[in-house]
N, C-alpha and C positions, 0 to 999 in steps of 0.2 A: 355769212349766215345772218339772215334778218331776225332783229327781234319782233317776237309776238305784239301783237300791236294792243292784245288785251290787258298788258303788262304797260304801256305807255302811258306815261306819267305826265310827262310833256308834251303837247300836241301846237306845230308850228299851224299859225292860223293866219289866213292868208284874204284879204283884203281886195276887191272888186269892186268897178262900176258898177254895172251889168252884169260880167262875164261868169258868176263864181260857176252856178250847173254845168254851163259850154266849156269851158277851163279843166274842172275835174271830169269832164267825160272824156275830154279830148287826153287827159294825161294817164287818166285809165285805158288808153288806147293805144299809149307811147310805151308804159311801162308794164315788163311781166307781174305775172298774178298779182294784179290790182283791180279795182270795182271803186265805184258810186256805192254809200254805204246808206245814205239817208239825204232825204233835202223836207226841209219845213222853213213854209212861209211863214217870216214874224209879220204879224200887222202894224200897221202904224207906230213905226219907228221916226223916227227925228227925218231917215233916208227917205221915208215912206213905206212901203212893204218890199223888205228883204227875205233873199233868200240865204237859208242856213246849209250847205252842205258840207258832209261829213263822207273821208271817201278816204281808200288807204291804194298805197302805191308802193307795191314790192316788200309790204308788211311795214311801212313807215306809217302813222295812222295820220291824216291831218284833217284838217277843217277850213273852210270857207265862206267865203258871206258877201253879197249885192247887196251895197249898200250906200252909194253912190258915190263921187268924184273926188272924195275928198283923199287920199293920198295916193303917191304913186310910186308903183314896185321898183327897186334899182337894184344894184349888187352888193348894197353892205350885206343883206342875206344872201345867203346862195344856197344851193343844196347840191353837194357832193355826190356825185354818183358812183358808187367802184364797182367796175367788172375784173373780176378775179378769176385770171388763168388755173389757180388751184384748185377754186370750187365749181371752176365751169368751163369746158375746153373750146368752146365756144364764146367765147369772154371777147371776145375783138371784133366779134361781128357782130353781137348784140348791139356792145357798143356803138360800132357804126349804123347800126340799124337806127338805135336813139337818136344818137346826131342828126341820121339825114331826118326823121320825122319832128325833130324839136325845128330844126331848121326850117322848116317850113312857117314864110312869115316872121321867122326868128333873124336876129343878128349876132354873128359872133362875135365875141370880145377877145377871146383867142383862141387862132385857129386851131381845127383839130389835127396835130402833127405829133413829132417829138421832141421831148422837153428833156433836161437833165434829171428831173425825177420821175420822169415817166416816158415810157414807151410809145404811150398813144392818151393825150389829155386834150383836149375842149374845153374852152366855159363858152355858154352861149344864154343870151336873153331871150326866150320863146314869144311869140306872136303875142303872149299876154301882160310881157313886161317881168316875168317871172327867169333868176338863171340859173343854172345848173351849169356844174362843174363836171363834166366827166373823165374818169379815168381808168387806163389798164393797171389796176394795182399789181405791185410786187410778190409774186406767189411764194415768195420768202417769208414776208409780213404776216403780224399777224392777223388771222378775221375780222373783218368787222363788218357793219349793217350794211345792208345795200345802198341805202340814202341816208345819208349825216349833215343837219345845219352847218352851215358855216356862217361867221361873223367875219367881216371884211373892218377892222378899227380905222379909220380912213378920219383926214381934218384935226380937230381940235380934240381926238381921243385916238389920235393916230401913236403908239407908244406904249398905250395904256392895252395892249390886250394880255399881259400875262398879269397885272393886275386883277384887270376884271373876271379872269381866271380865276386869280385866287378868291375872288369874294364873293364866287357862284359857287367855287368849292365849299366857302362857310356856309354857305346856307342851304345847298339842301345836300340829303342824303344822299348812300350809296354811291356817291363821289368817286374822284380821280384824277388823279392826273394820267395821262399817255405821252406820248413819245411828242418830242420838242426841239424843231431847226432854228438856229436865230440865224439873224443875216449876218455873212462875214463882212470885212473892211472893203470897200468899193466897190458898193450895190447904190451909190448915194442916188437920190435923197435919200433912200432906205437907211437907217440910224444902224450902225454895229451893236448887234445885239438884241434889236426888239425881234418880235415872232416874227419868221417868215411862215411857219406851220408850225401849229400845236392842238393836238388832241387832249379832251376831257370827259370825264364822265359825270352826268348829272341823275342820280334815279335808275342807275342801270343803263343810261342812254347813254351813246356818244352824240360830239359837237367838236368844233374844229374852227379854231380863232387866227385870225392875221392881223400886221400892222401894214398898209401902206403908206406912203411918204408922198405919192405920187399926190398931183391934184386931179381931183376926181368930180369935185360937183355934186356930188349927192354925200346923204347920210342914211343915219341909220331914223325910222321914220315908223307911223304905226301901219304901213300896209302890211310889215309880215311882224307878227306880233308870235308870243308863244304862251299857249294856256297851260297853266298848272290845274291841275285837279286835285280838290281836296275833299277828305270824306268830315270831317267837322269844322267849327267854327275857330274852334285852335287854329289849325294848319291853314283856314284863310286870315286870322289876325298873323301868324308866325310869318308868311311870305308878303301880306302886304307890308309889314312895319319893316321887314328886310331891304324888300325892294325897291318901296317906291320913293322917288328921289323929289317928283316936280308935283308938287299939288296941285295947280293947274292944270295937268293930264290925268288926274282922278276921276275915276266916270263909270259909271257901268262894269265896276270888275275889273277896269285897263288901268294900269299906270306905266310909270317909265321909269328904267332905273337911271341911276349917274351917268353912265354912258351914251343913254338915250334910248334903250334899247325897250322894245314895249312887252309889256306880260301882263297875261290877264289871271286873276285868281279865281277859277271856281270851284263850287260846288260840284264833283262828280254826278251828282242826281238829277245836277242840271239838264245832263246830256237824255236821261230819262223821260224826263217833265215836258221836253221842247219835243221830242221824236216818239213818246207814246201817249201826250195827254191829247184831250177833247182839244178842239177850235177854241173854245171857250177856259178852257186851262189854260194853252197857249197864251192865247191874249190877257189873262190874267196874270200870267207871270211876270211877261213882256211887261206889261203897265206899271207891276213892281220894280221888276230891276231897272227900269228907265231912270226913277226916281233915287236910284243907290249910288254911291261912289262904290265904296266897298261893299262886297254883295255879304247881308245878311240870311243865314243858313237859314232862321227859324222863321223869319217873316216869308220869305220864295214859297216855303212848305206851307203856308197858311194862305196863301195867295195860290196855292196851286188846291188846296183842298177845299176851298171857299164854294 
């Protein structure tokens, strides 16, 4: 069962050359009941004029943005796809219907077969550099959202994901922890004990963290970054002084936590301001928040009403 995307607290935001419109139209195409929800060009950004696309996929809500070269998608994120024989008896064909169209242009990472914990699982990198995990969930198990983050702890934080678990548990609400495998004795490199799979709740959300040992070559990086929405000036001082670990990735609402991992803090009414103001609100906004590390509630609203 999906959660309500109006209820979404957390919105994974996803980083583009070019592609972010062609990307969320094409994945609105891959995935049931989903849509293009909004696209606003920012003006004269640093990238030059980007575009902002807001688009939900199977009631998961996320966000997008052309903005140029500068980072590139890998698999410390991933997003989890579950087709559930209980809620859908059609759940295997779906599935394979996803694969062959993600496939297209895409490369798998591993193939779509059978696995010890699942029936019928894929992860594959789509044509845009973006990967998705899919799987025949357990109709034993219990529910969960059709699409779930995942965080891949891989390198110099390889170890560290039931950690970082716990310190995403402190800080925000509605928390949780869910169901947790560690790896048994000769899986090696895989350490005895760290996560091979563990679920959490963040806000009502789920999310889904791993350690691998493997070497991999990538990290975790700002192309898939995650927005908190907040409705005052508290709850953006409460999750930047939480989160942000490296002051030199301060900028615009983004920072990084310990891990590396990127979140942007905003203003709820941001999402307002950029998809219902005038040309001229827009570009006022824009001009302010360019100039922010941490975005300031009161001066956005004085820059949008000017």
């Amino acid at each position: 069962m999906a959660i309500r995307s109006t209820d979404q607290k957390i919105v994974p935001h996803i980083w583009y050359d070019k592609e972010a419109k062609e990307a969320a139209e094409f994945y609105a195409s891959v995935f049931p009941d989903s849509k293009v929800t909004n696209v606003t060009s920012l003006p004269n950004t640093p990238s030059g004029d980007s575009d902002l696309v807001s688009f939900e996929l199977w009631g998961q809500k996320f966000m997008a943005i052309s903005a140029g070269p500068y980072f590139k998608l890998n698999p410390s994120v991933s997003f989890m796809v579950n087709f559930d024989p209980s809620q859908d008896k059609d759940a295997e064909k779906k599935l394979n219907e996803v694969w062959n169209k993600l496939s297209d242009g895409g490369t798998a990472l591993m193939p779509l077969d059978q696995y010890p914990f699942s029936k019928r699982f894929g992860w594959i990198q789509d044509r845009y550099g973006l990967t998705w995990q899919l799987i025949l969930t357990n109709p034993e198990g219990e529910v969960r959202p059709a699409i779930i983050p995942s965080f891949l702890f891989v390198g110099d934080v390889c170890g560290k994901a039931e950690e970082a678990i716990h310190f995403y548990l402190s800080i925000f609400k509605n928390a949780k922890q869910g169901s947790t495998s560690r790896y048994p004795k000769g899986m090696e490199p895989d350490k005895e004990g760290t996560i091979q799979f563990a679920e959490f709740m963040l806000e009502n959300q789920w999310f889904v963290a791993m350690d691998s040992a493997h070497e991999h070559g990538f990290r975790f990086n700002e192309a898939v970054s995650f927005m908190v929405y907040c409705d005052t000036q508290d709850e953006i001082d409460h999750y930047w002084e939480k989160l942000s670990a490296v002051p030199e990735a301060e900028q615009c609402g983004w920072l990084k936590d310990k891990y590396g991992v990127s979140w942007q803090v905003v203003p709820r009414v941001m999402d307002e301001m950029m998809s219902k103001g005038t040309p001229e609100q827009v570009a006022s906004v824009t001009e302010a928040f360019l100039k922010m590390k941490k975005f300031d509630l009161a001066k956005l609203q004085e820059a949008y009403n000017r």
